[in-house]
N, C-alpha and C positions, 0 to 999 in steps of 0.2 A: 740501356737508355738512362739521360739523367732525367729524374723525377723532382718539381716545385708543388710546392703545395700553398694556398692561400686559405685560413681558416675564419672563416665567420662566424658570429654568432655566440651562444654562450661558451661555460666549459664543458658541457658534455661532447658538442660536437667537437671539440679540441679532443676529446680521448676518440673518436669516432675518425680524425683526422689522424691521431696516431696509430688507429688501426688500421686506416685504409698504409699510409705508409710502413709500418710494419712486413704487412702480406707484401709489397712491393719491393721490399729488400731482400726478404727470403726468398722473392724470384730472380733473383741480381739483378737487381735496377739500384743505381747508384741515385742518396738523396740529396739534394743542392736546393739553392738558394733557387727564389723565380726567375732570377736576374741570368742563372746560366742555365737553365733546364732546356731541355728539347721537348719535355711532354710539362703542360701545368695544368694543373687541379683545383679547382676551385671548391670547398666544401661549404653548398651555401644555406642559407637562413630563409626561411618563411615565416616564421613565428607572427610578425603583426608587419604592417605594410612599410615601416621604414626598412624592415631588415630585408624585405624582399626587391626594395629599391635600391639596397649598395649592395645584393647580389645580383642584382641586371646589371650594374653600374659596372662590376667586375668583371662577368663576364662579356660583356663588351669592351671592358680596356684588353684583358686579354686575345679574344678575335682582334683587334687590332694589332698588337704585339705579332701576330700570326701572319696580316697581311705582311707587314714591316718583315718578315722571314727571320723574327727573333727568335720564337717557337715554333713547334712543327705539329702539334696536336696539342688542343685545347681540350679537358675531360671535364663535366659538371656534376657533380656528386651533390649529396647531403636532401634536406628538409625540400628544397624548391626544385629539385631534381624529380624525388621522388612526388611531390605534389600534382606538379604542374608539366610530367614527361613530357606528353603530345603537343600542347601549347608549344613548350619550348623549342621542340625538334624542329616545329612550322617553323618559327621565328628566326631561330638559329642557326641557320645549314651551316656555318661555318664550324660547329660544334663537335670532334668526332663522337663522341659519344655522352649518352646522362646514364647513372647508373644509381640512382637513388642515394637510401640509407643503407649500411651496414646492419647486418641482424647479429643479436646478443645470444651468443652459444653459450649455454646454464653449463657449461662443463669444461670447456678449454679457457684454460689463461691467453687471453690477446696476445698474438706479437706485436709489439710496437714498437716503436719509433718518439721518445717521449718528446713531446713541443717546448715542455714547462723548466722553469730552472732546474737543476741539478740534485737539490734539496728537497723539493716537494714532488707531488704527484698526486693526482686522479686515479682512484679505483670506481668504476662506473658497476653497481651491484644488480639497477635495473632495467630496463627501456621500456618507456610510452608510461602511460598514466590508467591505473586502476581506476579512479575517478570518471565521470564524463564531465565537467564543468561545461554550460553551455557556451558557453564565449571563447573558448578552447578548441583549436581545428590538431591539437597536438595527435589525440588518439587516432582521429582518423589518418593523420601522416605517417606516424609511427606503427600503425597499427596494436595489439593484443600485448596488455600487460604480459613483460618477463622476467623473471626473477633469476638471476645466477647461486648456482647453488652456495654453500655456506664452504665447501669443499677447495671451489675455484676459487673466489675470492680469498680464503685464506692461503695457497697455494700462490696469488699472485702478490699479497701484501707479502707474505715471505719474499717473493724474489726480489720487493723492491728494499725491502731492509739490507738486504743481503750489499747491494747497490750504496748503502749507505745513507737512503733516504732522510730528512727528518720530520717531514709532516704529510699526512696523506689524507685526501679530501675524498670522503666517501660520500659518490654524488650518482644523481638519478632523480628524475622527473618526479616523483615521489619515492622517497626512501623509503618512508613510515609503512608505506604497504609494502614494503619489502619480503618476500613467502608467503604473502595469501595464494599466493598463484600455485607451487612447489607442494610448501608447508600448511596450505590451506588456515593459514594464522598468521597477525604479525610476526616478524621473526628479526627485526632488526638488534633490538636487546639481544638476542641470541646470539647473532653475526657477532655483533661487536664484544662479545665474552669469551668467544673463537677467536677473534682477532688479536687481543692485548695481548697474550699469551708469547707470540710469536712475535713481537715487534723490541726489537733491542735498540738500533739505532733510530727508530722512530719514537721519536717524543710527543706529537701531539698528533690526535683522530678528531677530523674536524668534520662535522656532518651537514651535507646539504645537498637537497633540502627538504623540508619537513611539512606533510598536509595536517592542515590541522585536527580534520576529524579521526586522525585515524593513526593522533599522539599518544604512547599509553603511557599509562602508571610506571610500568616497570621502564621503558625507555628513560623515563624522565627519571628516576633513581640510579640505574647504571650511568647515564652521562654525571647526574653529581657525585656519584659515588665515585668513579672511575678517574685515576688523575691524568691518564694519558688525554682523555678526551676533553677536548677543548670547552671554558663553560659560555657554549655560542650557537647558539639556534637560529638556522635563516627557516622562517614560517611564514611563506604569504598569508595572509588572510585575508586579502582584496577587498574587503569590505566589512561592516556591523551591523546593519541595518537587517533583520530579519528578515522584510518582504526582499530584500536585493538578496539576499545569501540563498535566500527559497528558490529567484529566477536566477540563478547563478549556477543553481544545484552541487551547491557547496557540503550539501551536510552536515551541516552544524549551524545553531544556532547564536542568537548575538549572548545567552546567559550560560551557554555553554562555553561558550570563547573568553571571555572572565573568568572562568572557571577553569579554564586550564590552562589563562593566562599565570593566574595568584597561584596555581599549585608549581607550575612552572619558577616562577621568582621567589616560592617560599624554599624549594628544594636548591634551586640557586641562585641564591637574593645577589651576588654580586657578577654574576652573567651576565653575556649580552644576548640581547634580542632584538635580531633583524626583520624586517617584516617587510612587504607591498601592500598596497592598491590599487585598485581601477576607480577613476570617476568615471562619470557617464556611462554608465551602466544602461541597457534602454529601459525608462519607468523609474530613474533615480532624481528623486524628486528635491526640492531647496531641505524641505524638514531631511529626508536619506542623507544628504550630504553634510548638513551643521551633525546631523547624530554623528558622525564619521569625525569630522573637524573635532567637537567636541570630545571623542572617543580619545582621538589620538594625543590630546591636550590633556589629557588625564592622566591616561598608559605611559605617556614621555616612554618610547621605545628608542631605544642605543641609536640603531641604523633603521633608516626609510628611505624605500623609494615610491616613486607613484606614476602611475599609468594609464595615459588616457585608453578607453575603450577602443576598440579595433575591430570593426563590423567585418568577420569573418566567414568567408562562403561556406557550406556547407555546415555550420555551427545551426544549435537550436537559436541563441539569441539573433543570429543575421535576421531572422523575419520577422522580430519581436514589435511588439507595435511601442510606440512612445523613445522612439530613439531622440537623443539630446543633441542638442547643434554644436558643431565642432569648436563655438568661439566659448562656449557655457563649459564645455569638459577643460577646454585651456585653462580659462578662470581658474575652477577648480582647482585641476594641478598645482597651477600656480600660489596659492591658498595654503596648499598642505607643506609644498614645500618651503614656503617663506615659514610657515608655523613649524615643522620641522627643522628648519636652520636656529631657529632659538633655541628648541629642546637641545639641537647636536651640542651645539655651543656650551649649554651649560652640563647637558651629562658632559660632555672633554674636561671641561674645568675640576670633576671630581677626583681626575686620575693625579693632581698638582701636588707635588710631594712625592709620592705614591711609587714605590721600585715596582719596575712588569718584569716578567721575562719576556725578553726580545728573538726574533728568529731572521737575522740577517740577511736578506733578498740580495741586495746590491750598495757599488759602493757612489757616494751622491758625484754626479759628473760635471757640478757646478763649485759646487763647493768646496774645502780641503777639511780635512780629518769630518767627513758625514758621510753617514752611512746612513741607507734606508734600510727600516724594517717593521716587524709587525710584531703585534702583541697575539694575544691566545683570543682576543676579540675583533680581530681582522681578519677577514676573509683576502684571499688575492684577487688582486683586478677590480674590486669591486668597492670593499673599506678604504680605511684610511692608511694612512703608514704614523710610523714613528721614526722623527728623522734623529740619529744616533753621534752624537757628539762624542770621539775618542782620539786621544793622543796616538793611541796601538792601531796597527791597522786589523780589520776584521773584515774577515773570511763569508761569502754567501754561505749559510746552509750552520751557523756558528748562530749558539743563543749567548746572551750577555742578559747582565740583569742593568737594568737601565732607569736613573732617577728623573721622574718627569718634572723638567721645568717650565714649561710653558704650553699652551694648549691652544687648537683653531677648531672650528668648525666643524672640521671633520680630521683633521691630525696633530700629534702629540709631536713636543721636543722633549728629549733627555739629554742624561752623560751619562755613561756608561759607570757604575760601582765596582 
């Protein structure tokens, strides 16, 4: 049968998309676009209630597709699958089947199916979240932190080197607890001193993402130590305010977070650091939010995003008393991110002059002689690019060292040196 696949959501669920496809080819099912499939797949998002409204949204264009006698069976995977099974089955008879999330075997390399360009890739090391954060329905989706062994993941970075990879995004709900579960210890500094070893064609170990309480010393050494590894840190910290990070059940405090903000930037002053927040927090008061405002006008962080609050069933915060009204949390948002497009603006302006090395994505499909790509402070899909000015034509998956001449908001111009 031919198999489509539609991936929603972050990029874990895109390596979860690559595994469901994977298993599906080693049973001889040939993989195609949606547009020719006889079976499509949907792998969908629950995380907070927009993601869960463009995966009804999909799985209803799909069941249509189906009436229309485009496809012949509609399958619903992922996060909203395994969430809301019964619901959906009601709802959807037109559905043949929901088969949740995929579970992470601590010992076998995934077969996959890779979604991502040619040159990068996703190594997923955990699934679900050690933490319980109360505003989080992740744990319960996902169920019981797991850790893959140190064994597997090096075993699988191998075979994508081998592939010719050049960058690989070691990603998981929280990294930073990475072998408490296993190794009954952090164990990510350990992983990634297993990993460089083996990695020839791989130039850069990009890590994400990162809980804050549960960042160590030695992590934060091996990343500046280590030249393969990128100097770029994605760390939500959703918030500053001590009473919000108490009902957050964050584990960490606001003097603790300065604290291993500055050791962070002393170990590597010229890194970047990504970071979130939530407003409207419920009980997050005008003084909660100017500290936060304030906070963030100090820190000037590289990349920010921000996130209204999402009243979550089965979460400790759903039944919290002093919830904030949804036009108060928009303000907000609104607030941080106009103060963050100043900060962006002028950290871009530092890089002016300044040669990066670049990791060439793609070639620009507007323009002539532009290329896009990224620097070692760009994450995919998510940062900025650096668009690449060259007479020579250059190759996806190719670094060039690239002089910047001009800067936006959130992306860099060079020419190529």
């Amino acid at each position: 049968m031919k198999v489509g696949l539609i991936n929603l959501g972050c990029a874990r669920n895109l390596v979860d998309s690559q595994a469901i496809l994977g298993n599906l080819k080693k049973k001889g099912h040939r993989i195609v676009d949606i547009a020719k499939a006889d079976i499509a797949i949907v792998n969908t998002c629950s995380f907070i209630e927009d993601a869960r409204k463009e995966s009804i949204d999909t799985i209803l264009d799909l069941i249509e597709l189906k009436k229309q006698g485009k496809i012949k069976k509609v399958i619903v995977a992922g996060c909203l699958a395994q969430r809301y099974a019964k619901e959906l089955a009601d709802e959807f008879k037109e559905v043949d089947a929901f088969i949740g999330t995929p579970t992470l075997d601590r010992e076998e390399v995934p077969d996959q199916v890779l979604l991502t360009p040619k040159h990068y890739a996703y190594v997923k090391i955990c699934e679900s979240c050690f933490n319980q954060c109360s505003f989080c329905a992740i744990p319960k989706i996902k169920g019981k932190f797991v850790s893959r062994s140190i064994e597997s993941v090096v075993e699988e970075v191998k075979q994508l080197d081998k592939k010719g990879i050049k960058e690989i995004l070691i990603i998981g709900q929280d990294i930073t607890a990475y072998g408490m579960d296993i190794y009954r210890q952090k164990s990510l500094a350990k992983l990634l001193k297993s990993i460089i070893p083996v990695t020839h064609n791989i130039e850069w170990i990009r890590l994400l993402y990162a809980f804050p309480a549960h960042v160590t010393d030695e992590l934060i050494e091996v990343m500046a130590q280590e030249e393969k590894i990128c100097k770029y840190i994605d760390m939500p910290l959703q918030h500053i305010s001590d009473n919000i990070l108490l009902s957050m059940n964050r584990n960490i405090t606001t003097a603790q977070t300065h604290e291993l903000l500055n050791k962070i930037r002393t170990y590597m002053p010229s890194g970047s650091l990504r970071t979130t927040f939530i407003v409207g927090m419920p009980g997050e008061t005008e003084e909660n939010f100017k500290e936060m405002h304030d906070f963030i006008k100090k820190t000037r962080f590289d990349r920010m995003g921000v996130f209204v609050y999402s009243q979550e069933e089965g979460t400790a915060a759903f039944s919290m008393a002093d919830q904030v009204p949804e036009t108060t949390k928009k303000k907000r948002l609104d607030v941080l991110m106009r103060e963050q497009q100043k900060i962006s603006k002028e950290v871009q302006n530092k890089f002016l002059g300044q040669t990066l090395k670049v990791l060439i994505d793609e070639k620009s499909e507007s323009e002539k002689n532009v290329f896009l790509g990224r620097s070692e402070f760009d994450a995919p899909e998510v940062d900025g690019i650096v668009y690449v000015h060259s007479s020579k034509e250059l190759k996806p998956g190719q670094f060039v060292t690239v002089k910047i001449i001009d800067s936006y908001e959130y992306d860099l111009v060079g020419e190529v040196v």
